[in-house]
C-alpha positions as CSV (number, residue, x, y, z in Angstrom):
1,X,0.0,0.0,0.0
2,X,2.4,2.4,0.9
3,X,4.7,1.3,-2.1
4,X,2.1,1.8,-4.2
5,X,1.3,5.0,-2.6
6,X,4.7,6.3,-3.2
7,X,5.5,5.0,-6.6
8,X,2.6,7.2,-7.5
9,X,3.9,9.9,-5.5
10,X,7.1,8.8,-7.6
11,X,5.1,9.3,-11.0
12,X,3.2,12.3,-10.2
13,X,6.8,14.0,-9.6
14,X,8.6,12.5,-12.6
15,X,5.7,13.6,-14.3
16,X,5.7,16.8,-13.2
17,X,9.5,17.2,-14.2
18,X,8.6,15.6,-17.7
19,X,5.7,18.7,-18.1
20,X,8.7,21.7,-17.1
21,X,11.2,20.0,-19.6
22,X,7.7,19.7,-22.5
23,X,7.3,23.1,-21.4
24,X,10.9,24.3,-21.6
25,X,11.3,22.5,-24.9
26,X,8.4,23.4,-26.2
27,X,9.3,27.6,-25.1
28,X,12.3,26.6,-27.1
29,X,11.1,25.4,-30.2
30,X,8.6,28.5,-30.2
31,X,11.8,30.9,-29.7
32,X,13.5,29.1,-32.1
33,X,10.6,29.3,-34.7
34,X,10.5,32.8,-34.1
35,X,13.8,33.2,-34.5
36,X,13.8,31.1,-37.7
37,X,10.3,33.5,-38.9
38,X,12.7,36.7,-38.3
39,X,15.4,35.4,-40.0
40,X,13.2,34.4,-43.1
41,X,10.9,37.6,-42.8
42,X,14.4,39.8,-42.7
43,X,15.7,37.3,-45.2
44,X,12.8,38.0,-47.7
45,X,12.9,41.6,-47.2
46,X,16.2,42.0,-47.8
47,X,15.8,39.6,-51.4
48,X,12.6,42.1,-52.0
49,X,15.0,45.6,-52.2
50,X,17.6,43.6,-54.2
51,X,16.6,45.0,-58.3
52,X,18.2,41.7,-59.3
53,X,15.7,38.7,-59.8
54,X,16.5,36.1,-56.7
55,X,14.1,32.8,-57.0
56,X,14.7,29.4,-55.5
57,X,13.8,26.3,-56.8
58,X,13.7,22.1,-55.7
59,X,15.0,19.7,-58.0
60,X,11.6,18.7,-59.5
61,X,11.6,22.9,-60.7
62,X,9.0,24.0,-58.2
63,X,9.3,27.4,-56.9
64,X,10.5,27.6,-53.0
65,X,11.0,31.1,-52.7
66,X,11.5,34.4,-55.0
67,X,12.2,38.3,-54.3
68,X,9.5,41.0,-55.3
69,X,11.5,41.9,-58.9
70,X,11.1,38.2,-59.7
71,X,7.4,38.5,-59.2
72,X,6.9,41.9,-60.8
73,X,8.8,40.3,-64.0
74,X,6.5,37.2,-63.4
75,X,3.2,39.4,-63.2
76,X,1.9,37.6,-60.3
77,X,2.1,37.9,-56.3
78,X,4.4,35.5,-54.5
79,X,1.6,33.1,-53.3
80,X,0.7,32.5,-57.1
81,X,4.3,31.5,-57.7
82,X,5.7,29.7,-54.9
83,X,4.5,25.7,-55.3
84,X,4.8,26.3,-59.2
85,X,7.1,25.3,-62.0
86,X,7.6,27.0,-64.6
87,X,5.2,25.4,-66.9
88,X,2.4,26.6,-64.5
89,X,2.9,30.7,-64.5
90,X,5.2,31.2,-68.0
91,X,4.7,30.3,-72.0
92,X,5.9,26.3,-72.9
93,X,8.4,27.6,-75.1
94,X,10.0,29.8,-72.5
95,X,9.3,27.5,-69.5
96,X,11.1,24.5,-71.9
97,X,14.4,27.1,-72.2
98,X,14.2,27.6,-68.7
99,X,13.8,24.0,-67.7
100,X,16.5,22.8,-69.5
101,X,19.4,25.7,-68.2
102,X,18.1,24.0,-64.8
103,X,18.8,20.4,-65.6
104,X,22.2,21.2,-67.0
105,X,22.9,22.7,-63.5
106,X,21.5,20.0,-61.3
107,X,22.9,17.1,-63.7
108,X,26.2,18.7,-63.6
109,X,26.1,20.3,-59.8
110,X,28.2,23.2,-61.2
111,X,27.3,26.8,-61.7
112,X,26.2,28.2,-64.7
113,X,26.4,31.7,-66.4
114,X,23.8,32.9,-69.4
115,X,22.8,35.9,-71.1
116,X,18.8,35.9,-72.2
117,X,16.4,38.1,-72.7
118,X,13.0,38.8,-71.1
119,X,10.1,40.0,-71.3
120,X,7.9,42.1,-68.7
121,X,4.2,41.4,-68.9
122,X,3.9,45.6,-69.7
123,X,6.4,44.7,-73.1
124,X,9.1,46.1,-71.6
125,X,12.3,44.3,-72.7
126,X,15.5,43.8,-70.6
127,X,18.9,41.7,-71.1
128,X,20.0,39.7,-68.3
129,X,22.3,37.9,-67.3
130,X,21.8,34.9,-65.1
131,X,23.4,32.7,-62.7
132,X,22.1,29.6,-60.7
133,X,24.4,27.3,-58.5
134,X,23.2,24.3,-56.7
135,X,22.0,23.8,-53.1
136,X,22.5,20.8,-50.3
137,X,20.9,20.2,-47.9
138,X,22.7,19.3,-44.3
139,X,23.2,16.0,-45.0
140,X,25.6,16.7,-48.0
141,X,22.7,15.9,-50.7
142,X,21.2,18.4,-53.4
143,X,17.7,19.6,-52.9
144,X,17.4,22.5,-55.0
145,X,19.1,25.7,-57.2
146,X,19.8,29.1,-56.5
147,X,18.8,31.4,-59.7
148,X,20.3,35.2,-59.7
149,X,19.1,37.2,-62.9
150,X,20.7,40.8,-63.1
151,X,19.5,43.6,-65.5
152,X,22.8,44.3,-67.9
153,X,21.0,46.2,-70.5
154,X,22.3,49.3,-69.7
155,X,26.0,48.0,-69.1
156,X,25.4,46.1,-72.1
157,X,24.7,49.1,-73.8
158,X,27.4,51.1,-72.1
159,X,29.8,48.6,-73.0
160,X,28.7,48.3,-76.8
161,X,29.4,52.5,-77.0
162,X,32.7,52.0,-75.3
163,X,33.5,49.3,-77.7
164,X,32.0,51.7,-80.8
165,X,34.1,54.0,-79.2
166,X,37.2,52.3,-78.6
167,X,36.9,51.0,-82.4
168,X,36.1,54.5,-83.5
169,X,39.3,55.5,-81.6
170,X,41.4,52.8,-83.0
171,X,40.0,53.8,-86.2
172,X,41.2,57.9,-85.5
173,X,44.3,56.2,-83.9
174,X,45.3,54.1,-87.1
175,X,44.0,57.2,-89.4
176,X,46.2,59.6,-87.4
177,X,49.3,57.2,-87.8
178,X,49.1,57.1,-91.6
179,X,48.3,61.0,-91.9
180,X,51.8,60.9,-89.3
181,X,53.3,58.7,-92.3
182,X,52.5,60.5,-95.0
183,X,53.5,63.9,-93.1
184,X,57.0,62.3,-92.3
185,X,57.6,61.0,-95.5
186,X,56.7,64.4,-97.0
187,X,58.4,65.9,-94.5
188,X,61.8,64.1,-95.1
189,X,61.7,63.4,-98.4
190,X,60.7,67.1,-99.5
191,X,62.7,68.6,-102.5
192,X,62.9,71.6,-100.2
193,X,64.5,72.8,-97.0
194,X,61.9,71.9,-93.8
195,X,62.5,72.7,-90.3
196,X,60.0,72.4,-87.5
197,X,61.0,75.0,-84.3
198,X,59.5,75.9,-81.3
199,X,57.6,78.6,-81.5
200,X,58.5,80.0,-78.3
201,X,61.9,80.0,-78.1
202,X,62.8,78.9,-81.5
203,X,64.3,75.8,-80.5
204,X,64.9,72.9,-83.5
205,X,62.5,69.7,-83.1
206,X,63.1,68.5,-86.4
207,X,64.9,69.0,-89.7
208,X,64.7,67.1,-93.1
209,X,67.3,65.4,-95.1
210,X,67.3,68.0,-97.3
211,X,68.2,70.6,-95.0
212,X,70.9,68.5,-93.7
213,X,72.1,67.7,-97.2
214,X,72.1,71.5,-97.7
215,X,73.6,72.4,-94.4
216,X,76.1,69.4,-93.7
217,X,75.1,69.1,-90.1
218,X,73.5,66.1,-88.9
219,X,70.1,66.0,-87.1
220,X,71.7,64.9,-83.9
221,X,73.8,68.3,-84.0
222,X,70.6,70.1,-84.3
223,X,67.5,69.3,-82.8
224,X,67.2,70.8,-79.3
225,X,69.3,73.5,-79.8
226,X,68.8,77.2,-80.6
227,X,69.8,78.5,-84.4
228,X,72.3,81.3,-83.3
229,X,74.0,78.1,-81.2
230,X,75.1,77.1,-84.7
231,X,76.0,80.1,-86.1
232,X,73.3,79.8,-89.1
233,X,73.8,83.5,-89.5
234,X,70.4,83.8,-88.2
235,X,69.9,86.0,-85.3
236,X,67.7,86.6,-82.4
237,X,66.0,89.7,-84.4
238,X,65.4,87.4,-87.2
239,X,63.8,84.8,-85.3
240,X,61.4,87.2,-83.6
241,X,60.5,88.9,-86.7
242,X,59.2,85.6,-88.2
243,X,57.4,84.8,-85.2
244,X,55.6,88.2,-85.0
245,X,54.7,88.1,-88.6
246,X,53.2,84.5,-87.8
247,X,51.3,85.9,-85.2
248,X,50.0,88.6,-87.0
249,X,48.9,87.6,-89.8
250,X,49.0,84.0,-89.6
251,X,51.6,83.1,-92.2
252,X,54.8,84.6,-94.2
253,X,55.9,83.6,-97.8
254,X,59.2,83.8,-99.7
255,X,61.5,86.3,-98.0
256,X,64.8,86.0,-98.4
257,X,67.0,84.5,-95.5
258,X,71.2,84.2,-95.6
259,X,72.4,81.5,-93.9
260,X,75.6,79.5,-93.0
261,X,76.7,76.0,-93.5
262,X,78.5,73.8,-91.7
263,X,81.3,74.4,-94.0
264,X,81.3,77.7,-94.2
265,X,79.0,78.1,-97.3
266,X,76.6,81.0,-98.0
267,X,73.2,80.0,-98.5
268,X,70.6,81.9,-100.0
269,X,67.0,80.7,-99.4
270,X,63.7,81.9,-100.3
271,X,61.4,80.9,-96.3
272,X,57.9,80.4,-95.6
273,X,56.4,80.1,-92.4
274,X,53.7,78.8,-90.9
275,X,52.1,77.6,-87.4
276,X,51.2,74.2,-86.7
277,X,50.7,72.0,-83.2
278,X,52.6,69.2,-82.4
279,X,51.9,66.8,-79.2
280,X,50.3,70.4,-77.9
281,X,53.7,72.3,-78.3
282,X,52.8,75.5,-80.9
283,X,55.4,74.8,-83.5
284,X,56.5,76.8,-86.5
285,X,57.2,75.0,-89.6
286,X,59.6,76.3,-92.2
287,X,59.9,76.0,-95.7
288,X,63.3,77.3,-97.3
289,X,63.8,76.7,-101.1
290,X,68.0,76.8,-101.8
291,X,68.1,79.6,-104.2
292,X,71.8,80.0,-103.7
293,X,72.8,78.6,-107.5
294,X,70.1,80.7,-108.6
295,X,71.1,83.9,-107.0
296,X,74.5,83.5,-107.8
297,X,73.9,82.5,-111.6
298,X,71.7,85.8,-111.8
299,X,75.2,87.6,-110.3
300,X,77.6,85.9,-112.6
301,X,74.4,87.4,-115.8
302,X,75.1,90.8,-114.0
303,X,78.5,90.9,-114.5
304,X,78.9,88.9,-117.8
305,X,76.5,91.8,-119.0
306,X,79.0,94.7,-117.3
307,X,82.0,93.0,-119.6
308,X,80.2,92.8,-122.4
309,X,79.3,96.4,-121.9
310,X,82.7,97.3,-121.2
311,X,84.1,95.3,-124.0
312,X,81.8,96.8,-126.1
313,X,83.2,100.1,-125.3
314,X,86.7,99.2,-125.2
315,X,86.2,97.6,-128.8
316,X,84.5,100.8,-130.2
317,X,87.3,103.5,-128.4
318,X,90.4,101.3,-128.3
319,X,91.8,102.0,-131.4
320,X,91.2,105.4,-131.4
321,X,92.4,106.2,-127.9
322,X,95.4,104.3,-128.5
323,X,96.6,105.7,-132.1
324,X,96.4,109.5,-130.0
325,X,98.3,108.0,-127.4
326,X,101.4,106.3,-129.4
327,X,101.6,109.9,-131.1
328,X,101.6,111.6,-127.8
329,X,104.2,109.3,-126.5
330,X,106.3,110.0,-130.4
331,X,106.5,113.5,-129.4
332,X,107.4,113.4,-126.2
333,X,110.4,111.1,-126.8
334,X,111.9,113.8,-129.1
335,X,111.2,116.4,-126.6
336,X,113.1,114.1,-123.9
337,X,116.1,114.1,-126.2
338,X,115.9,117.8,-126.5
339,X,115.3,119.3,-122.6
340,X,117.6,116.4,-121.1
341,X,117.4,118.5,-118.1
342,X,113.7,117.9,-117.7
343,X,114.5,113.8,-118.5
344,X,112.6,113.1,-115.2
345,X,109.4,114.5,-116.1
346,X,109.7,113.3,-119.4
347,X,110.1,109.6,-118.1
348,X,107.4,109.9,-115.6
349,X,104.9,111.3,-118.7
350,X,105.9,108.2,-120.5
351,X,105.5,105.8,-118.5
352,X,101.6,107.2,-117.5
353,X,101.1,106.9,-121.5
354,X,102.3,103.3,-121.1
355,X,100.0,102.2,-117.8
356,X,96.8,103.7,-119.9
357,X,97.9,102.0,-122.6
358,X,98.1,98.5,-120.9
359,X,94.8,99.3,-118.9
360,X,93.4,99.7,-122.9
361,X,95.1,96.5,-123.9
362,X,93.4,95.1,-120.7
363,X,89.6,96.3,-122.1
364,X,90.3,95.1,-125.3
365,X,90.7,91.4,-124.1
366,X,87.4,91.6,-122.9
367,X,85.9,92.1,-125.9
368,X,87.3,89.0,-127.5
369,X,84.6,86.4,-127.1
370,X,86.9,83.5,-128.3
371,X,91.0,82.4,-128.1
372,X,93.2,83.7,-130.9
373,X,95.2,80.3,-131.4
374,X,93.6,77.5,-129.4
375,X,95.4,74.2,-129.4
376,X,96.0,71.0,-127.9
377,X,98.3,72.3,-124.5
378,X,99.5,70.9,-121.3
379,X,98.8,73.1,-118.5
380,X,101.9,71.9,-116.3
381,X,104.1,72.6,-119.3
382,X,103.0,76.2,-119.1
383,X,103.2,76.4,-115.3
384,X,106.9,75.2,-115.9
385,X,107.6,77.7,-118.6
386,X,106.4,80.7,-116.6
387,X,107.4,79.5,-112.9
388,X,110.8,81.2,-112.9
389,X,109.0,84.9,-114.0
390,X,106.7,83.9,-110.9
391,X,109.2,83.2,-108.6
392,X,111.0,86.1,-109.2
393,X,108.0,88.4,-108.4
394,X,107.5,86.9,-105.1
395,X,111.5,86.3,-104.3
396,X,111.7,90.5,-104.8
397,X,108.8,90.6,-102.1
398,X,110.4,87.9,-99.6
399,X,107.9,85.8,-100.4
400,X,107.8,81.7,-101.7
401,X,106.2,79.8,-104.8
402,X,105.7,76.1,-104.5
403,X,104.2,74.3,-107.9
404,X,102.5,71.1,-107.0
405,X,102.2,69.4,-110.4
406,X,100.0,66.3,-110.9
407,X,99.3,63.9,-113.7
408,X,97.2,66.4,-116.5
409,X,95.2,65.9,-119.6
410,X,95.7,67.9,-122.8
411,X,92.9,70.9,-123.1
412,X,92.4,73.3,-125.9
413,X,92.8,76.4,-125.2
414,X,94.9,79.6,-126.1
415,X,98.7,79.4,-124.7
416,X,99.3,83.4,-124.5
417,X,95.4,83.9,-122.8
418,X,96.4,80.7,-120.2
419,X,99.7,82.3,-119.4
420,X,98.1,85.8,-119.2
421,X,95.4,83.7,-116.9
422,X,97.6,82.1,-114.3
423,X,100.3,84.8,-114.3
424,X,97.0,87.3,-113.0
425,X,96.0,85.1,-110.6
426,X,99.6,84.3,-108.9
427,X,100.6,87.5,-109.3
428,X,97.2,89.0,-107.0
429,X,98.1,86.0,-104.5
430,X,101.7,87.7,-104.5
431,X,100.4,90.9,-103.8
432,X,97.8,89.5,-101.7
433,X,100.4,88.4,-99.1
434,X,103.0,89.7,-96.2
435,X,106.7,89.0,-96.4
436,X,107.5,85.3,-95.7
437,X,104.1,83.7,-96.9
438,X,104.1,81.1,-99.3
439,X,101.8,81.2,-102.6
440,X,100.9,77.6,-104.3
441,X,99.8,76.6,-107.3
442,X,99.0,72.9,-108.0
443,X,97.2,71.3,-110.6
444,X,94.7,67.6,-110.2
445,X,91.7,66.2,-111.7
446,X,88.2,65.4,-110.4
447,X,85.5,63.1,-112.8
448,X,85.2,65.6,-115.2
449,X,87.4,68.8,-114.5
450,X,91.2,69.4,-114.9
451,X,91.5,72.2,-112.1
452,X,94.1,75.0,-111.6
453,X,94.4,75.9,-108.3
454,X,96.2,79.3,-107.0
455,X,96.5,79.2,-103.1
456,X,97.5,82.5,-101.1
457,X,97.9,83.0,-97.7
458,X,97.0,86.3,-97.5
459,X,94.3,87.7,-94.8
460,X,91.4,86.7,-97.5
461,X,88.5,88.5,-99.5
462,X,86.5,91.4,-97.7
463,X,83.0,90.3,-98.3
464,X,81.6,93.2,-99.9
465,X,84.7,92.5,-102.6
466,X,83.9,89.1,-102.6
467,X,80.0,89.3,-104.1
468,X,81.9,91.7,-107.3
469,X,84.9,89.1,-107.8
470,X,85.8,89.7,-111.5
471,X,83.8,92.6,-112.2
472,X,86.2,95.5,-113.8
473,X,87.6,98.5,-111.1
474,X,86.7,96.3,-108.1
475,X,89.7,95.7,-106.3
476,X,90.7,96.2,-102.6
477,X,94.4,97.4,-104.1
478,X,94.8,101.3,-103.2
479,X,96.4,101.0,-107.1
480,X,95.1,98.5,-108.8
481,X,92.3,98.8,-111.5
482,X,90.7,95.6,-110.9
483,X,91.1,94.3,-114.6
484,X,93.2,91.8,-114.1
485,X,91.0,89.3,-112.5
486,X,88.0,90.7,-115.1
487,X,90.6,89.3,-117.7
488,X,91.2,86.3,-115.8
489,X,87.1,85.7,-115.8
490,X,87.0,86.7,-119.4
491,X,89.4,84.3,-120.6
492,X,88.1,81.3,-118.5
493,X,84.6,81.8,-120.4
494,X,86.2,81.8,-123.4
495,X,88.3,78.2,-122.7
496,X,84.8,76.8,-121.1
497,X,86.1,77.2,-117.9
498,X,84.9,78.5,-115.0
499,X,86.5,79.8,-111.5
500,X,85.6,79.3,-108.0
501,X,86.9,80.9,-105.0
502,X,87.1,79.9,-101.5
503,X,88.3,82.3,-98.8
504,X,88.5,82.6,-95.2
505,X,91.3,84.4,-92.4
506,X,93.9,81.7,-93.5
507,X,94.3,82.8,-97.2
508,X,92.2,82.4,-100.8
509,X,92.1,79.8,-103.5
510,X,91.0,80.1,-106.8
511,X,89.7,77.3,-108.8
512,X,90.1,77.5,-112.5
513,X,88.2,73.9,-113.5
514,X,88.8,73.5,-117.1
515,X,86.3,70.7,-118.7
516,X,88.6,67.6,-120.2
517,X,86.1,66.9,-122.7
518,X,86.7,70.4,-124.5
519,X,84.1,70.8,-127.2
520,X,87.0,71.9,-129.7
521,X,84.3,73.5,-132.0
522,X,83.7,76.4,-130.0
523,X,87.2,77.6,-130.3
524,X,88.0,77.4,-133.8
C-alpha cells in the first residue's frame, strides 16, 4: 500500500518534471521558430529591395521562394508563384528554355552563367544575365538551385558605345598614324629645306634630309638646340621677326633668308612660315627653297653683261684712244732728247702713256669672245715655262712659290690667254700676301674637271669684294684697277672654264676647273 502510494507519488513527480522540460522544450522550439520566422521575414525583405531577380527552386523545378522583382517580371504575387514550376505561371516555349538551363545545373552540380532576354508582362524588354548554382541540404545531398538574374541592359549598352568608341578611336588612332606617315615621309623626303622649331623660343625639333644635305650638319647636331648656337647666321632679331609676322597675320611667304653651313657656305634661301601643333607644343614650320645657284647665276648674268658692256666700249674707243696715245708718246720722246734737263718728267709722262695704254690692252681682251690660237696644250708645261717669272715676283717681295704638279690631260685652249690667266691670278696671290708667306699653285683632276688651283695666304677677300669678284675697277688694291682678275674671268669663259673661289682668315684659293672633254668646236 504504501509502495504503491509512493511510486505514484514517484510518477506524479517525474511527471511533473517531464511537463517543465515539454514546457521548456516546447518555449524553445517557439523561440527558435520565431527566431527562424525573423530570420526568413528579414531574409525575404532584404531579397525584396535587391533590383536583381532572386528565386529558389527544388530539384523537380518547383518554386520555394522568389524576391519582389522576380514576381513583378512574373506578373503575379508571390503566393501565385511559390509551389509552381515554370510550366504553370510562364509560356511552354519559354518554360522549356528555362527547364533545360536548370537540368544542366542539377545534372552537372556546377554553376552556370547565361545571357537571355526577357520580357515584362507591360512589353518592356531587358537583357539579363543569369546565374544559378546548386543547393544541399545538411546531410551533403542536393535539394534545389539558386537562380540570380541581373538587368545588364544598360551595361550592355554602355559597353557596346565603349566598344564603338574604342573601335572609332582605333580607327582615329590608325588614321592619325598614316596622316603621321604620309606627313613624315613628305616631310623628309621634301625637294625643299623643312624645319619644324618651337615657336616659343625657337628651338629645332626636327629638320629634313634636305636641310641636312644642304647644311652638312646632322640632325643629332641640331634638334634641341637654338639657331644662333650654330651660327646659321640667323639672329635673335630674325627669329622674332618671323614669329611676329606668324602671329599677326598668320603666315609669311618667300623672304629672303642668308644663312651659313657647316662648311662655311653662303646660302641663300627663299622661307615660308607657318604655325602648326605638335603633341600640344605651338610649332613653326619652315619651308626654305636653296636659291643660292640661282642667285649666284643671276650675279655671274650681271657681271657677264657689265664686260660685255665694257668690252663693247673698249672695242669701239680702243683704237682710237690708243693711235692719240702712241703719237703723244712720239713726241714726247723727241722732246726728252731735246730738254735732257727735264729727263725726269719726261720719263714719268711716258711711263703714265704706257700704264693707260696697258689698262686699254686690258679692255680690249674683254671684248674678245673667243681664243686667238687654241690648241691642244698641257697646262703643267705652261706652269713650268712661266714659274721662274713667278718666282721672281714673289723672291723680290720675300715671299715663296711652290708648284704642286699632278698627272694632267691635254685641253684646248689659247697658250698666250692661259699664261696671261695664271700669271693674273699668282701675281694677285703675291700681292695679296705679307713678307715670308708662301703662294701655291698645283694642278689635279676630279670626274670631269682638270683644275688650276692658285692658293695664297694672304688675310682673305672682304665680303663686300667678294660678291663683285671679277667685275672691272673692283679691287681692294689702293692702285690696282681691278682688270686683271676681269681678264682672268674673261678668258676662263672663253676656254669653257669656270673659276671658284674659297676664302676665309687663313688665305684664298682660286679654282680655275677647265672641262677635259673640251668641245674643240667652239674655239676654232
Amino acid at each position: 500500500m504504501d509502495m504503491n502510494l509512493k511510486s505514484r507519488e514517484q510518477l506524479i513527480e517525474e511527471l511533473g518534471h517531464l511537463q517543465k522540460e515539454h514546457n521548456d522544450l516546447l518555449f524553445k522550439y517557439q523561440t527558435n521558430t520565431l527566431i527562424i520566422e525573423n530570420k526568413r521575414n528579414a531574409l525575404n525583405t532584404l531579397l525584396d529591395i535587391i533590383p536583381d531577380l532572386i528565386f529558389l527552386k527544388d530539384t523537380n523545378g518547383v518554386y520555394v521562394n522568389c524576391n519582389q522583382s522576380f514576381c513583378d517580371f512574373i506578373g503575379l504575387d508571390k503566393s501565385n508563384i511559390i509551389g509552381k514550376t515554370d510550366y504553370d505561371i510562364l509560356p511552354n516555349k519559354l518554360a522549356e528554355f528555362f527547364r533545360q538551363k536548370d537540368n544542366l545545373v542539377l545534372s552537372t552540380k556546377t554553376s552556370k552563367k547565361n545571357e537571355e532576354c526577357l520580357i515584362y508582362p507591360n512589353g518592356k524588354e531587358i537583357l539579363v544575365e543569369t546565374i544559378k548554382t546548386p543547393y544541399f541540404g545538411d546531410d551533403g545531398n542536393m535539394i534545389g538551385l539558386i537562380g540570380v538574374s541581373r538587368d545588364i541592359t544598360e551595361y550592355r549598352r554602355n559597353l557596346d558605345a565603349l566598344e564603338q568608341d574604342i573601335k572609332e578611336k582605333e580607327r582615329m588612332t590608325e588614321e592619325l598614324r598614316k596622316s603621321e606617315e604620309r606627313f613624315m615621309k613628305a616631310f623628309q623626303h621634301s625637294p625643299t629645306m623643312i624645319t619644324i622649331n618651337s615657336l616659343q623660343d625657337g628651338r629645332f625639333i626636327d629638320v629634313n634630309l634636305k636641310w641636312i644635305e644642304v647644311m652638312g650638319y646632322c640632325s643629332h647636331d641640331v634638334i634641341g638646340r637654338l639657331p644662333i648656337e650654330l651660327d646659321f647666321h640667323i639672329t635673335t632679331e630674325n627669329y622674332v621677326s618671323m614669329v611676329d609676322k606668324v602671329k599677326k597675320i598668320g603666315r609669311f611667304t618667300n623672304e629672303r633668308l642668308n644663312l651659313r653651313s657647316k662648311d662655311r657656305r653662303d646660302v641663300i634661301c627663299l622661307v615660308s612660315g607657318e604655325p602648326i601643333e605638335i603633341k600640344g607644343e605651338q610649332c613653326l614650320l619652315l619651308n626654305l627653297i636653296d636659291m643660292t645657284e640661282y642667285y649666284n647665276l643671276e650675279s655671274e648674268l650681271i657681271r657677264l653683261e657689265r664686260l660685255n658692256l665694257i668690252g663693247q666700249l673698249a672695242a669701239g674707243l680702243g683704237h682710237e684712244i690708243r693711235n692719240p696715245l702712241q703719237t703723244v708718246r712720239g713726241f714726247l720722246q723727241l722732246l726728252q732728247n731735246k730738254y735732257k734737263n727735264e729727263k725726269e718728267y719726261y720719263d714719268l709722262m711716258i711711263s703714265e702713256l704706257d700704264r693707260t695704254n696697258y689698262i686699254i690692252t686690258e679692255f680690249l681682251s674683254l671684248s674678245k669672245n673667243r681664243p686667238d690660237n687654241p690648241k691642244l696644250l698641257n697646262i703643267n708645261n705652261l706652269l713650268n715655262m712661266i714659274f721662274p717669272l713667278i718666282q721672281s715676283k714673289a723672291f723680290l717681295e720675300d715671299k715663296d712659290v711652290r708648284l704642286e704638279l699632278q698627272a694632267a690631260k691635254d685641253i684646248y685652249g689659247d697658250e698666250k690667254e692661259l699664261k696671261q690667266l695664271i700669271l693674273n691670278l699668282a701675281q694677285n696671290g703675291i700681292e695679296a700676301m705679307k713678307p715670308t708667306k708662301v703662294l701655291t699653285i698645283n694642278t689635279f683632276e676630279d670626274e670631269s674637271n682638270l683644275i688650276l688651283a692658285v692658293k695664297d695666304q694672304g688675310r682673305g677677300i672682304e665680303p663686300e669684294i667678294f660678291s663683285k669678284l671679277g667685275t672691272p675697277f673692283v679691287t681692294s688694291r689702293a692702285n690696282g684697277t681691278g682688270l686683271g682678275l676681269a681678264v682672268c674671268y674673261s678668258i676662263a669663259e672663253r676656254h669653257n672654264a669656270r673659276i671658284e673661289v674659297e676664302t676665309s682668315s687663313a688665305g684664298t684659293t682660286f679654282y680655275v676647273k677647265f672641262p677635259i672633254k673640251f668641245d674643240t668646236g667652239k674655239t676654232q
